[in-house]
Structure formats: structure tokens, C-alpha cells
LONU-14480 format. One record per residue (C-alpha): residue in three letters; residue number from 1; x, y, z. Coordinates in nm, 3 decimals, padded with zeros to 5 digits, m for minus. Layout:
<atoms>
+-----+-----+---------+---------+---------+
:   r :   k :       X :       Y :       Z :
+-----+-----+---------+---------+---------+
: ala : NUM :       X :       Y :       Z :
...
+-----+-----+---------+---------+---------+
</atoms>
This chain:
<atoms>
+-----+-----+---------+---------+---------+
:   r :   k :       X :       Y :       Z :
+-----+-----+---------+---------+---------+
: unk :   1 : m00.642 : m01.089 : m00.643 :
: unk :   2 : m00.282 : m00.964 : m00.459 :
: unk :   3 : m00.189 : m01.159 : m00.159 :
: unk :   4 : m00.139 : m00.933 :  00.104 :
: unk :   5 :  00.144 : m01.074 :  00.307 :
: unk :   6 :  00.041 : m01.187 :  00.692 :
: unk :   7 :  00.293 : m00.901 :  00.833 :
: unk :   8 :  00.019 : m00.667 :  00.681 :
: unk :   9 : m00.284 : m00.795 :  00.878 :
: unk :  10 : m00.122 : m00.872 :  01.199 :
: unk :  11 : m00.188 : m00.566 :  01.451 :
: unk :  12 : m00.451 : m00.406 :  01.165 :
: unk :  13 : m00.733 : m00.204 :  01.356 :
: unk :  14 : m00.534 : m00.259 :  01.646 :
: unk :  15 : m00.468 :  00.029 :  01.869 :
: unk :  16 : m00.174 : m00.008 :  02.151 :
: unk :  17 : m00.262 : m00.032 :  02.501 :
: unk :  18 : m00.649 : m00.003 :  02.444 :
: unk :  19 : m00.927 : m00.264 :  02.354 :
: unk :  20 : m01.175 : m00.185 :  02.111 :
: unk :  21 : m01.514 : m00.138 :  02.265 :
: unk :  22 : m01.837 : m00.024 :  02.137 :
: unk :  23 : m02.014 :  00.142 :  02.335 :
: unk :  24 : m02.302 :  00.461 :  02.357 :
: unk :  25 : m02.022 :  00.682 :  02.509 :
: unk :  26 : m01.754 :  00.614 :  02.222 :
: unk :  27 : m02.027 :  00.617 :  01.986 :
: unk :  28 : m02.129 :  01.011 :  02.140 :
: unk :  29 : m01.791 :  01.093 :  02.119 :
: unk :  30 : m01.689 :  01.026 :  01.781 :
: unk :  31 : m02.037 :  01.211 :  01.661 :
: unk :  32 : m01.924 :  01.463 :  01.873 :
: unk :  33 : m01.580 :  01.466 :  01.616 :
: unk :  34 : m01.336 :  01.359 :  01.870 :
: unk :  35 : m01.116 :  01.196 :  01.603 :
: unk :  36 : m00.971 :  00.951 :  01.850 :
: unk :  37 : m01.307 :  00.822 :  01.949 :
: unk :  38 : m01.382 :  00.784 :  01.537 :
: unk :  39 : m01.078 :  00.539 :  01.499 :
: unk :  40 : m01.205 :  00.342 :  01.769 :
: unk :  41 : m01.531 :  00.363 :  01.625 :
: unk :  42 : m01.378 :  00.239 :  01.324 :
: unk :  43 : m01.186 : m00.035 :  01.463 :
: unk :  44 : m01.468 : m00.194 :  01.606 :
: unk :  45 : m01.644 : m00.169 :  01.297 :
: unk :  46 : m01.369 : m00.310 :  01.093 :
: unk :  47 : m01.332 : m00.602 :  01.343 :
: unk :  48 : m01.663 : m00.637 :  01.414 :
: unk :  49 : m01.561 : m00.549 :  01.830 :
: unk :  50 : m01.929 : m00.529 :  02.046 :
: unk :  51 : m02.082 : m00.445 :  01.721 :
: unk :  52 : m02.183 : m00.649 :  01.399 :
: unk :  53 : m01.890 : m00.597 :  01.133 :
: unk :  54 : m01.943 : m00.320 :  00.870 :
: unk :  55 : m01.670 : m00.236 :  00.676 :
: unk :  56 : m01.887 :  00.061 :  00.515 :
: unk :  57 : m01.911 :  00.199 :  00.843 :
: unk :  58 : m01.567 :  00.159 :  00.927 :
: unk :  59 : m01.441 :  00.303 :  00.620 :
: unk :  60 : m01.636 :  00.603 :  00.705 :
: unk :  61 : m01.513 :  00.696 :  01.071 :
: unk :  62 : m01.196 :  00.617 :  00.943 :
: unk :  63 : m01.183 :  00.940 :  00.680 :
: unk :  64 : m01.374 :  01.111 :  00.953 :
: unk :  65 : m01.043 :  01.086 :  01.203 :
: unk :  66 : m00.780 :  01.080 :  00.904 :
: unk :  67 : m00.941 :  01.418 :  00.772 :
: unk :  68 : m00.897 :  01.592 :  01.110 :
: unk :  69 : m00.480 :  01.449 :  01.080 :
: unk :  70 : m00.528 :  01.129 :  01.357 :
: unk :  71 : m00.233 :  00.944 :  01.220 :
: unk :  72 : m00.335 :  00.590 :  01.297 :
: unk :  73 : m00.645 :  00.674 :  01.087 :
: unk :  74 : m00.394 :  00.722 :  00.770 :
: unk :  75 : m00.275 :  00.384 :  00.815 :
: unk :  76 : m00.607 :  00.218 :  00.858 :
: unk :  77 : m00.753 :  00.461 :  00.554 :
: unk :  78 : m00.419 :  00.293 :  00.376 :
: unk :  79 : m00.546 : m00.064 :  00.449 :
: unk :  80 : m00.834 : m00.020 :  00.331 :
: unk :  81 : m00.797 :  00.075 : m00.012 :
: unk :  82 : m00.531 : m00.195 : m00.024 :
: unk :  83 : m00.715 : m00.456 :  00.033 :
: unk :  84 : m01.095 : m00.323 : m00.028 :
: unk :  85 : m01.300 : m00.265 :  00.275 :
: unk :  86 : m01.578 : m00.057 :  00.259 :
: unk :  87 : m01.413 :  00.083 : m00.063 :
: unk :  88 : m01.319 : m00.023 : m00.388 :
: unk :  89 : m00.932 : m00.122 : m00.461 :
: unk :  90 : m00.686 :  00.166 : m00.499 :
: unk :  91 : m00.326 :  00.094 : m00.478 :
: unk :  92 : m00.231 :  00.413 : m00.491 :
: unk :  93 : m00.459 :  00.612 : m00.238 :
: unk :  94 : m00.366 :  00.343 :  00.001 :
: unk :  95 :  00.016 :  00.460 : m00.087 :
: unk :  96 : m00.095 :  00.853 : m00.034 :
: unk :  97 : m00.226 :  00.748 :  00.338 :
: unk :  98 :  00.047 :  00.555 :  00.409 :
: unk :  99 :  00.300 :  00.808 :  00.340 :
: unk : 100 :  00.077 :  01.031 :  00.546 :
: unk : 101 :  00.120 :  00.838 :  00.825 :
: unk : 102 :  00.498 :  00.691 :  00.777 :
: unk : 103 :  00.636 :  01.022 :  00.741 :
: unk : 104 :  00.458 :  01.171 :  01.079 :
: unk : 105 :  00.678 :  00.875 :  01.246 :
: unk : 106 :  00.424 :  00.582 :  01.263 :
: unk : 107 :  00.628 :  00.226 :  01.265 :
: unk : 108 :  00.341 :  00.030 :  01.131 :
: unk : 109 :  00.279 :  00.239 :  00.810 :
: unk : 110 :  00.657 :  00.274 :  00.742 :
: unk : 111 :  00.663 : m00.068 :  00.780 :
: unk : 112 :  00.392 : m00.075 :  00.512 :
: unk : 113 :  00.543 :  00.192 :  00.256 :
: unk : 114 :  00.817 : m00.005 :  00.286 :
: unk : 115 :  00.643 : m00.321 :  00.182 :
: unk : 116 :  00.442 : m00.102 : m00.111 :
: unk : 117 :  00.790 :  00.016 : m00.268 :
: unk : 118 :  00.935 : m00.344 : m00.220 :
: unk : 119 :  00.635 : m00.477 : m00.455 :
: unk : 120 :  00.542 : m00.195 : m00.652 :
: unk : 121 :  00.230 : m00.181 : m00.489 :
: unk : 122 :  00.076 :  00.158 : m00.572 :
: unk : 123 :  00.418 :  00.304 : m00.677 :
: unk : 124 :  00.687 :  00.191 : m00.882 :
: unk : 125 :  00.925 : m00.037 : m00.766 :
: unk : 126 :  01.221 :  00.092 : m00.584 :
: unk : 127 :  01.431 : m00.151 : m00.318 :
: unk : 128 :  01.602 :  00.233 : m00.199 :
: unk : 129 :  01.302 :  00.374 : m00.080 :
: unk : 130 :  01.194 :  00.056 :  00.028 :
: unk : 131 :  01.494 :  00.000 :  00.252 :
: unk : 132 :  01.491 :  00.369 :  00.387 :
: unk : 133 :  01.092 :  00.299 :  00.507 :
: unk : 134 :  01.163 : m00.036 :  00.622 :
: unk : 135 :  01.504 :  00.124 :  00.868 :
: unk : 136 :  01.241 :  00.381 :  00.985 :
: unk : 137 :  01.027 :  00.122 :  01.073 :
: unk : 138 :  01.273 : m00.132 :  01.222 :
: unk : 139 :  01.460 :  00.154 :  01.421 :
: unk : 140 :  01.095 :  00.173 :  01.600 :
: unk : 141 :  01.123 : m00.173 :  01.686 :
: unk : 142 :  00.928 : m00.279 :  01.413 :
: unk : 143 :  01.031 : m00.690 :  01.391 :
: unk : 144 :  00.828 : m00.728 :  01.060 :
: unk : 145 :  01.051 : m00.445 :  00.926 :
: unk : 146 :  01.341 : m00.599 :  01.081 :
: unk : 147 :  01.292 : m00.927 :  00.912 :
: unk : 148 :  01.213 : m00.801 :  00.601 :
: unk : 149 :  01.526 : m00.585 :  00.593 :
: unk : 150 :  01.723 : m00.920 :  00.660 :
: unk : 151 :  01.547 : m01.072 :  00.338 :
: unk : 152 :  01.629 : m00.795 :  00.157 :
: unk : 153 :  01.977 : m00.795 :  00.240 :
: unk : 154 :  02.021 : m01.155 :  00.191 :
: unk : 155 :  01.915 : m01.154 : m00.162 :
+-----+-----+---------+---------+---------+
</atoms>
């Protein structure tokens, strides 16, 4: 099993400014196809937020939204097929939704491509494209990109 690094899990499911909360109304709206509503759906799923955990379901409202373009759903569509929930293991589908995501401006999957090209995780090994996801990231604000910028300078 790959150790996923704690940069990767921190903020995961998380969407700025809002708590996850089930409820009927985000449950209508995401059957409804509000893509939004099916990433929050999603989250709470995935975190197991007013609702019991199921990352089957959450896999599943996550393709919903990432099929209609919601960008936050290509990062959490990435995470899970890095690390396996509700799917099996697939580095490199998890690459294909990061880049998705990373190259429609989204710090946290840049951040994530970045760590994916630093490990060869999904794609081959390449500190350059690493570096150039990780400055994307980091001139967000991103401080895991930041600090692993630093590391890879210092080497």
C-alpha cells in the first residue's frame, strides 16, 4: 500500500466557506442534477457529514458533478482513485482528474499533480512538471505547495 502524504488528506471533501450538510433539500437538488448540490452530496458521503459514511455513494455523486465539468468534483474524483474509495485503485485516472481540475486553475489539485509528477504517481516521474504544478499551486497561496517547492529546491 502507497502512503499518501498528510498534505493530501488535509482539506479533502472540504469545500471553502460552506459546511457539509445532509439534508432532504440538498439531497432534491442534486437528484434534480444541480452539480454543486452532487459534490456536497458527495462530501457528506465521503465524510460521513449528517449521514452514515458510504464511499460507494460518494464515489457516485462525485462522477455525477465531475461529468457535468464542477471542477472541485475532478479533484475529489482524483482522490478517489488514488487512494480507493468507492472504487478500485487507479493511479492514473486519478492523474486524468487531476489535470482536469489543475489546469481549470484549482490550487488544491495543482497542488496534487504536482505531488503525482514528484512521485511518479500515475505518470512518470518528472521534477519539471512537478515544479511548474507545484508554482501554480503555491502562487494561489497554496502553503503545502509552498513547502514542498522549498524541499524540492533544497535537495
Amino acid at each position: 500500500m502507497k502512503l499518501i502524504p498528510l498534505f493530501l488528506l488535509v482539506g479533502t471533501f472540504a469545500v471553502s466557506g460552506w459546511a457539509q450538510r445532509y439534508s432532504p433539500e440538498l439531497v432534491q437538488e442534486a437528484e434534480a442534477g444541480d452539480a454543486n448540490a452532487q459534490h456536497l452530496l458527495g462530501c457528506c458521503y465521503a465524510r460521513g457529514e449528517g449521514v452514515g459514511k458510504d464511499e460507494k455513494k460518494a464515489f457516485e455523486w462525485f462522477t455525477k458533478s465531475a461529468n457535468q465539468g464542477h471542477v472541485e468534483a475532478h479533484t475529489s474524483l482524483g482522490f478517489c482513485y488514488l487512494v480507493g474509495i468507492g472504487v478500485e485503485i487507479d493511479e492514473k485516472e486519478a492523474v486524468k482528474w487531476y489535470t482536469k481540475s489543475a489546469e481549470q486553475g484549482n490550487a488544491r489539485a495543482q497542488c496534487y499533480l504536482g505531488w503525482c509528477y514528484s512521485n511518479g504517481t500515475g505518470v512518470a516521474k518528472d521534477e519539471k512538471e512537478a515544479v511548474k504544478w507545484y508554482t501554480k499551486s503555491a502562487e494561489q497561496g497554496n502553503e503545502w505547495a509552498k513547502k514542498r517547492l522549498e524541499e524540492l529546491k533544497s535537495k
